[in-house]
C-alpha positions, 0 to 999 in steps of 0.5 A: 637909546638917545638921551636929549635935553627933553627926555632929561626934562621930561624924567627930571634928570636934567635938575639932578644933573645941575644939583650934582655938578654944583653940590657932587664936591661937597658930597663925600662922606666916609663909609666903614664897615661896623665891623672895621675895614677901610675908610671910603668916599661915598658914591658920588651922585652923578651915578643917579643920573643913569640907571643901575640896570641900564648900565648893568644891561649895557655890560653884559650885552658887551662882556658877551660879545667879547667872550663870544668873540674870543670864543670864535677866535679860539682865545678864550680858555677853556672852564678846566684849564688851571689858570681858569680854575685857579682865578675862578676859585679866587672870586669865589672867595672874594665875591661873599664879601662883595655886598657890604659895598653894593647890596647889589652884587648878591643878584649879579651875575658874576662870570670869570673868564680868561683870554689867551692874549699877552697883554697885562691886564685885566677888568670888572665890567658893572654887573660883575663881569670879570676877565683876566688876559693871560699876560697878566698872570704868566709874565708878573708870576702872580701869586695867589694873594697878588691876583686876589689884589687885582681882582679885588680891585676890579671888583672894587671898580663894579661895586663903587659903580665907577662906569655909572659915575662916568656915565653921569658924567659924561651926560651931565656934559653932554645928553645927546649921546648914545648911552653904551658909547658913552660908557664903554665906545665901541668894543672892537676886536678885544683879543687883536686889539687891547679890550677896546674902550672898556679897559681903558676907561679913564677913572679918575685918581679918587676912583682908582684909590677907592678901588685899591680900598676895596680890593684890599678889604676884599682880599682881607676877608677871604684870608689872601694878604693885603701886603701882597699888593706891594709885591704886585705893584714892585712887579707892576713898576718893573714890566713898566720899564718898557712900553707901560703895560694896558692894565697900568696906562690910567692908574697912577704910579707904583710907588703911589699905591705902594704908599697907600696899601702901606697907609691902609694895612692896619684897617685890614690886617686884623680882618685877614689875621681873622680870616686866616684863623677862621680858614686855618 
């Protein structure tokens, strides 16, 4: 679907367009749970220029192409395999926790997958499509609480509707282009050659903070310790000695979210001392 000057003009998108690049900035307000958590940014209005469903649509035609791509290629794992048992039961921990932050995550889809591939990375696409590599858990010896922080935080990135962000965006700059590249390029081989365009979509430091939020209040309610996220990214900041690893090369340093899970620990350390108990 091309997207020109007259079809904006026409659904009055092109005025939603100006209206968000002179007032977005100003458009900020904090959003806490009643019930406690973390303080985040509201969602920024250049998400309104694009649809929820065409971006949700726009994934999952691409999460599928790739779990059909690995399938072919034997590189993605099996259902009964630990590891995907293991991340599977993690996100079913995380994923009742999902709608106070997008009431629509209750109607996604949600899948789980892994692939057989070194890399250290991992993704949630919009619409709830989350795949881990293996490199990821083998080479960093994630624990549970640390897969649960990097899950989170992906999660954190589908729910804050991150890529509906970009995509507003990016229209904003530019209407012609087509609407799936604009979001995710074109996808290529994600087993040979790194996920593609998809993980690494270049969100912005606001972006990344806000996911690391998230996460942190998600691992939180489904009784997995936000302090873990220091021990992740001390693992992170060492497998950064060589060539930085896919899943760190948009996001900022260690020591830098380190500094903001220290920041956040007592919004969210009552909620999983809470859940612990519930748990226990």
């Amino acid at each position: 679907m091309r997207l020109n000057s007259k079809f904006l003009k026409a659904s009055g998108l092109a005025a939603t367009v100006a209206l968000a690049v002179t007032i977005a900035p100003a458009l900020a307000p904090i959003v806490i749970a009643q019930d406690g958590g973390v303080k985040v940014s509201g969602k920024s209005i250049f998400r309104k220029v694009v649809s929820a469903e065409t971006i949700e649509q726009q994934a999952g035609l691409q999460y599928e192409q790739m779990t059909r791509q690995a399938f072919q290629k034997r590189a993605l794992l099996d259902a009964n395999h630990p590891q995907v048992i293991r991340l599977r039961k993690i996100a079913r921990d995380l994923l009742p926790h999902a709608n106070r932050f997008n009431e629509r995550a209750k109607d996604w889809k949600w899948e789980v997958n892994l692939l057989n591939s070194p890399q250290i990375n991992a993704f949630c696409m919009p619409g709830g499509k989350i795949a881990f590599f293996a490199g990821i858990l083998e080479k960093l010896q994630l624990t549970d609480d640390e897969v649960a922080m990097v899950m989170g935080h992906e999660i954190g990135h589908a729910l804050w509707e991150h890529a509906r962000e970009r995509a507003g965006k990016g229209m904003a700059l530019n209407a012609g282009r087509v609407l799936a590249g604009l979001v995710f390029g074109q996808l290529g081989d994600l087993v040979g050659a790194g996920a593609g365009s998809l993980a690494n979509l270049k969100f912005s430091r606001n972006d990344e903070t806000e996911a690391d939020l998230i996460g942190m209040e998600l691992a939180a309610r489904a009784g997995y310790d936000p302090r873990s996220g220091i021990t992740l990214w001390e693992k992170m900041s060492k497998a950064n000695k060589g060539a930085p690893p896919q899943w760190l090369s948009t996001h900022p340093s260690g020591a830098t979210r380190i500094d903001t899970i220290q920041k956040h620990l007592p919004e969210v350390m009552p909620l999983f001392e809470k859940a612990k108990t519930t748990r226990g």
